[in-house]
N, C-alpha and C positions, 0 to 999 in steps of 0.2 A: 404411411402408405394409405392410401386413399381404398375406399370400401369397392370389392368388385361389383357391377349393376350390368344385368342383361339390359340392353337398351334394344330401341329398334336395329340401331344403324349397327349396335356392335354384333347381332344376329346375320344380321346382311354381310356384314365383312367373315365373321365366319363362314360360313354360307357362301360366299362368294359371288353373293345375290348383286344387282347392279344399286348401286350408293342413291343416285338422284332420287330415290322413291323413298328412302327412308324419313322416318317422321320424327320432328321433335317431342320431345316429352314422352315418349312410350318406353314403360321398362316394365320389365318381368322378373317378379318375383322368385322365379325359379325355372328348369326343367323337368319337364313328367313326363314317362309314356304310359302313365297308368289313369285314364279317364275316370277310375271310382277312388283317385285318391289325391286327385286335384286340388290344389291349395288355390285358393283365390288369387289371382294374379301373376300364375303360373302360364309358359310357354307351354303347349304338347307337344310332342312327335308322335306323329302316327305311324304306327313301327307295324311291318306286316309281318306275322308268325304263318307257322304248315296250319294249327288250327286258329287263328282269327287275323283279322283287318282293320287296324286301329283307327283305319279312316271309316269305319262302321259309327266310332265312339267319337269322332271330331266335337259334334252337337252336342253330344252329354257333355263334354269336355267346356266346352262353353258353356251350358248352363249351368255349372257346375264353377264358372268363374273363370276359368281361363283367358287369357287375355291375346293368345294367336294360336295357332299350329302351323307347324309344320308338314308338307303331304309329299307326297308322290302323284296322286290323282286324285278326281275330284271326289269331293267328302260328301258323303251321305249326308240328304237332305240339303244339299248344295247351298249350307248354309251363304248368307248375302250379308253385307258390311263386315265382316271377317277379315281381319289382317290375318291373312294365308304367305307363308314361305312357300313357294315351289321348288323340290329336287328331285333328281333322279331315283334316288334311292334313299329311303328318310334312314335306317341301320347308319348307312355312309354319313348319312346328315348327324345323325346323334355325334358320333365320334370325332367331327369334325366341330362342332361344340367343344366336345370334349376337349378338343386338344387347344383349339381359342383361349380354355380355362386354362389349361396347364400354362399358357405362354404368359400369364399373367400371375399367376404364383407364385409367390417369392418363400419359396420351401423346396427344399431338394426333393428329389422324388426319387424312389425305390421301387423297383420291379420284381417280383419273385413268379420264377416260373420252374419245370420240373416233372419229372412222369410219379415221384411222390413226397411227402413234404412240404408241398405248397403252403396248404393252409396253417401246418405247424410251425413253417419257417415266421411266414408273415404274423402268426399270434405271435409267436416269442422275438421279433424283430420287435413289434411296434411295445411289445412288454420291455423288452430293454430300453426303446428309445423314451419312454413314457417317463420312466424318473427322473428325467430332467426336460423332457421338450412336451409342446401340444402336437400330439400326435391325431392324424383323421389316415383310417387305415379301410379295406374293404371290409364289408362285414359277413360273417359264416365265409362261402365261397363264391359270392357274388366274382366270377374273375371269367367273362365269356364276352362277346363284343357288345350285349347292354350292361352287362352287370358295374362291367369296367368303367364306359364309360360313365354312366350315372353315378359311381363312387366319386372319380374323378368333379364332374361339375359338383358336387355335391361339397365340395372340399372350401372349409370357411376361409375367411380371412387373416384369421391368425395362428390357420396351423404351421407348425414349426419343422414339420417334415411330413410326407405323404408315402404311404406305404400301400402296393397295388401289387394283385395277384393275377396272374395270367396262364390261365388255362386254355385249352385247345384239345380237338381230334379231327382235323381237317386241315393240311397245308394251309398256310398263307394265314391261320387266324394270328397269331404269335406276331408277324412281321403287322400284320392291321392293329393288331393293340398296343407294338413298340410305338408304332409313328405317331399313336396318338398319345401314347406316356409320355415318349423322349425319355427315359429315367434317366438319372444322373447314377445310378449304381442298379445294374443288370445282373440276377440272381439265379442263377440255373444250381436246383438242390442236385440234381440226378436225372440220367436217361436212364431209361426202361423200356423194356416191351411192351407200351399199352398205345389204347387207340389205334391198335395195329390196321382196324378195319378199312381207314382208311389214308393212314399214312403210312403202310404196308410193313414196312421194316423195321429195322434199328437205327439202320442208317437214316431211315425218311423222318424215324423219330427226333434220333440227332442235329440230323439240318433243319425238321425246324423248331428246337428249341432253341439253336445257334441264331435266330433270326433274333432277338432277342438283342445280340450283342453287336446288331446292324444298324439297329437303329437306336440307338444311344443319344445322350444330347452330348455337346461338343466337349465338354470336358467328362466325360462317362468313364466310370471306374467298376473292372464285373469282379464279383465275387462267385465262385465255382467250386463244386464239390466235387472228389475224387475220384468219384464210381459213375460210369465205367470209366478203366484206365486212360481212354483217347478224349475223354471230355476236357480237362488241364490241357492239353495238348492242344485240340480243336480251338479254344478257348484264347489263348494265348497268339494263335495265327487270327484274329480277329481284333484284339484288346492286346493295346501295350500295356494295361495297369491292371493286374488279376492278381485277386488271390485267390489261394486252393486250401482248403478245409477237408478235414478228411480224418481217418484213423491211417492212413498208407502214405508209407516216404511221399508218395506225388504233392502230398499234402507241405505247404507253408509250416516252418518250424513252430511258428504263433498260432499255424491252423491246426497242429495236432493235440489232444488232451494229454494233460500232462503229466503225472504219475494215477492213471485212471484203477477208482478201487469201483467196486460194485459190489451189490446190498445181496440178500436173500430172495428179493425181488425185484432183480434185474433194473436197481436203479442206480445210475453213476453219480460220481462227483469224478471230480477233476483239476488239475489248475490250468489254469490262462491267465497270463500276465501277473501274475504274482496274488491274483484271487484263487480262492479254494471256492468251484462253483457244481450246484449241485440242480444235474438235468432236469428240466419240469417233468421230464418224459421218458419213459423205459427205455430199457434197449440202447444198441450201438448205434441205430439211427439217432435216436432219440439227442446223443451226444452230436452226433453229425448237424444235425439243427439249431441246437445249442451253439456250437461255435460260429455259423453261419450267422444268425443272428448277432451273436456278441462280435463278428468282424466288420459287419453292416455297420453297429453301432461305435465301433472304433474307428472308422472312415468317416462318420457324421461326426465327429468330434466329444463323442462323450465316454467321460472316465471310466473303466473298467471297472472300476468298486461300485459307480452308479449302475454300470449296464447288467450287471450281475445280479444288484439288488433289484432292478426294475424288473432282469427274466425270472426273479425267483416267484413274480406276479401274473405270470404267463395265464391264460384262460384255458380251461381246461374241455376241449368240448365233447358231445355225446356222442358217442360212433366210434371215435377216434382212441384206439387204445384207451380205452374208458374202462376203468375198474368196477366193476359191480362187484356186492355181497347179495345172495340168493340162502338166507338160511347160512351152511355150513359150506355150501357151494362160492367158492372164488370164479368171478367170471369176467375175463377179457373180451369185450365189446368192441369189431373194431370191424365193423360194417360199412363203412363207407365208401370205400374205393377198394377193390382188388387187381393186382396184377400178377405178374412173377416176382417181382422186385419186393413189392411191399405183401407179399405172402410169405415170403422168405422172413421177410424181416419182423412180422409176428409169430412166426417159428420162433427164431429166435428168442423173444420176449416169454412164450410159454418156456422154451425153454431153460430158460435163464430161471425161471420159481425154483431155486434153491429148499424149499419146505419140502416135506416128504409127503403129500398128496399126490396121487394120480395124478397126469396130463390128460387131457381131449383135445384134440381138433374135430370142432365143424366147420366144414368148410364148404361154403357155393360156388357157383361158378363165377368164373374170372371174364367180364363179359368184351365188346370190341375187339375182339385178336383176330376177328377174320378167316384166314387161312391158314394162319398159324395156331388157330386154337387150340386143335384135339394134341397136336405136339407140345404145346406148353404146357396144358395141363397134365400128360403123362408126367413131362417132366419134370413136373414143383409138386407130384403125388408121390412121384418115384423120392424125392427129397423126402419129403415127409414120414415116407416110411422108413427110411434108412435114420430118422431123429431117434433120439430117446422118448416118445410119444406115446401112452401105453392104449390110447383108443383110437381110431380115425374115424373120421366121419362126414363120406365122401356123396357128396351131392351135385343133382345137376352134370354139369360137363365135367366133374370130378368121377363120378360117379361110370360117365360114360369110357374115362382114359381108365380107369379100374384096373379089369382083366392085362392088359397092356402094362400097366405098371406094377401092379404083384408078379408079373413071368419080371421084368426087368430088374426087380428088387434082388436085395443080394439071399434072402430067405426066403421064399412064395411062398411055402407055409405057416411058419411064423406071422407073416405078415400079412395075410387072407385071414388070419383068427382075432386082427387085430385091427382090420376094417370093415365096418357096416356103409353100404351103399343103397341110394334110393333117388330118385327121378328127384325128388322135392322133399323140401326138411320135416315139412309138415309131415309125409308118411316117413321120413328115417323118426323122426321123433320119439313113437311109443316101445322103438328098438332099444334106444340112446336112454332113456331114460330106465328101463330094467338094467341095463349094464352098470348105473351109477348109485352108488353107496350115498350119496349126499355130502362128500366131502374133496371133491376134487375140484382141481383150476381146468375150468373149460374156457377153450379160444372160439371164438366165434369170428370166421374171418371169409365175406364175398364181397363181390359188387353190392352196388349199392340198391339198383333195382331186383335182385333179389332179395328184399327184405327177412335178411334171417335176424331179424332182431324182432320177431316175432314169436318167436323160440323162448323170449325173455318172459313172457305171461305164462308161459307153460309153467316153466322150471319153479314160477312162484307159487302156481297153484301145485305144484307137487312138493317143493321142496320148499319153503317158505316156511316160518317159523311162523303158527298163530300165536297171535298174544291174545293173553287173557289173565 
């Protein structure tokens, strides 16, 4: 197979620019929409964000070596002898690159999408596919309509399979980065309540992660997780070839863990297919992912004893149930994303610490729920206190369901003596920290632009062991 080259004319045809004008000899190194990170010989797109206008940077982009751009309108400094792409929309234009690239790939493509799981699924997908194939996978959570597609063009010529993560919280993003993946296996972890702000529901949730399994390429095979109960279901009137993954009957007899034992810290092994495999990841999500990923790699044709050995390589990343030591302090880091779904499901993981230290939850706000917010958070605070938890620590819009969820609990009293609440973590902090002996598993669990993983420098300057 001959080596992929942005050429003029193959720009135009993606583009769907008119052929006669295209010029011999002109190819481009690559695409960029990033003018301060330009490679010589690179294509731009000048992508318009709420704060800048990449057609500001066209002329850096060219002094800088670029060899065309892409606009929507005319470019600052109306640079002259400029091989210019004209389109309506360059966002639209990138993806439509994008998908140019995928149609010339000779590597299956994988799509993972989900309200949580994403990024875990796709690290421990591309860790199992890794032991035996060249994997080019998204990298952190590049998975939004540039992230995706610059992963995608970005994808070499001898990768052996393509692993793409697909995130959304606005109708129609989901069905805009099917059409330009096409996956050849369509990955929905879980719906959930999030992004409610503007996909309102559960339902709006559901339809459009289900866009997903619409735009498929023509032989396209989904793999689906069991929670909530109507997802297999939904799933299956979409896709004649599904599997279901899961810890629940809805789940495929191969999709369930198979005599699953768990540790003192909440970490499984399992069998699947005659391997005994042990979750990179806490928790019963944690195995939910696990098998997702090792079913992914079972449909791409590689051995179970590889795919096992490749997950047990998985990448560990910071945010995400991330284990920290603070001193004598055990601390669960898992700041990233919050919802109802994946709050629960670090409940869980605290609670599953078998040792006999103290539990804490801190917890922030759960943020895009919109209308349904002050309801959800009663109700995953109302959860919380009914755990075996012995502190809470209730922040933000937690903070604000409080009163609401102590009357609702099945003890108010009890469980008023066992919540501190505060607008922000920084002032719950100097509470939270006289309540703690130095030896207990604290969960730290919000959104992510709540940065309460800023709570981590405190904890060291108090509790942090000096060495000397």
């Amino acid at each position: 197979m001959s080596a992929f080259v942005w050429t003029d004319a193959r720009v135009r045809r993606a583009l769907g620019l008119r052929m006669e004008h295209a010029e011999d000899g002109v190819e481009y190194t690559g695409v960029s929409t990033d003018s301060r990170t330009i490679q010589e010989g690179d294509l731009y797109v000048a992508l318009v964000g709420e704060r800048f206008d990449g057609h500001d940077f066209v002329a850096d982009a060219l002094s800088r070596g670029a060899n065309g751009a892409v606009v929507s309108q005319p470019a600052a400094g109306d640079p002259s002898n400029v091989r210019l792409y004209p389109v309506d929309d360059t966002l639209v234009a990138l993806g439509m690159l994008a998908h140019h690239r995928r149609k010339a790939l000779d590597a299956p493509v994988v799509a993972i999408t989900g309200s949580s799981g994403k990024t875990t699924t796709k690290d421990m997908t591309t860790a199992a596919l890794a032991a035996t194939r060249r994997v080019h996978a998204t990298r952190g959570n590049l998975n939004n309509r540039i992230g995706m597609p610059l992963t995608m063009l970005a994808a070499p010529d001898d990768a052996e399979a393509v692993v793409l993560e697909l995130g959304t919280n606005e109708p129609g993003e989901i069905a805009a980065l099917a059409q330009i993946a096409r996956p050849d296996i369509a990955v929905i972890t879980t719906v959930g309540e999030s992004h409610l702000e503007k996909l309102g529901s559960l339902e709006g949730v559901m339809e459009e992660k289900l866009q997903i399994l619409r735009h498929m390429s023509d032989s396209g095979r989904c793999v689906v997780g069991d929670e909530p109960p109507a997802l297999p279901e939904r799933a299956r009137a979409l896709c004649s070839r599904v599997r279901v993954v899961g810890w629940s009957e809805r789940a495929d007899d191969e999709g369930r863990p198979g005599q699953p034992e768990v540790d003192v810290f909440g970490k499984y092994a399992f069998d699947w297919r005659g391997q005994r495999v042990t979750a990179p990841m806490v928790g019963r999500h944690g195995v939910a992912n696990a098998l997702l990923a090792l079913t992914i790699a079972d449909l791409l044709g590689v051995a179970p004893r590889d795919a096992v050995r490749g997950l047990a390589n998985t990448e560990h990343r910071a945010l995400r149930t991330e284990f920290r030591r603070i001193g004598d302090l055990t601390l669960i880091v898992d700041c990233y994303n919050a919802n109802p779904q994946s709050v629960r499901a670090s409940l869980e993981v605290l609670e599953a610490q078998g040792v006999a230290a103290k539990k804490v939850a801190v917890l922030g706000s759960m943020l895009e729920l919109g209308d349904a917010s002050r309801r959800l958070h009663e109700e995953v605070l109302v959860d919380v206190l009914e755990r075996d938890i012995d502190l809470v620590v209730a922040t933000g819009a937690f903070a604000d369901a409080a009163p609401a969820a102590v009357d609702a609990s099945g003890d108010g009293s009890a469980a008023a003596e066992r919540l501190l609440t505060a607008t922000e973590w920084s002032e719950a902090y100097p509470r939270l920290r006289d309540r703690l002996t130095g030896d207990e598993i604290v969960l730290l669990k919000a959104s992510r632009r709540v940065a309460l993983e800023g709570i981590l420098p405190l904890l060291e300057g108090d509790f942090g062991h000096e060495e000397g």
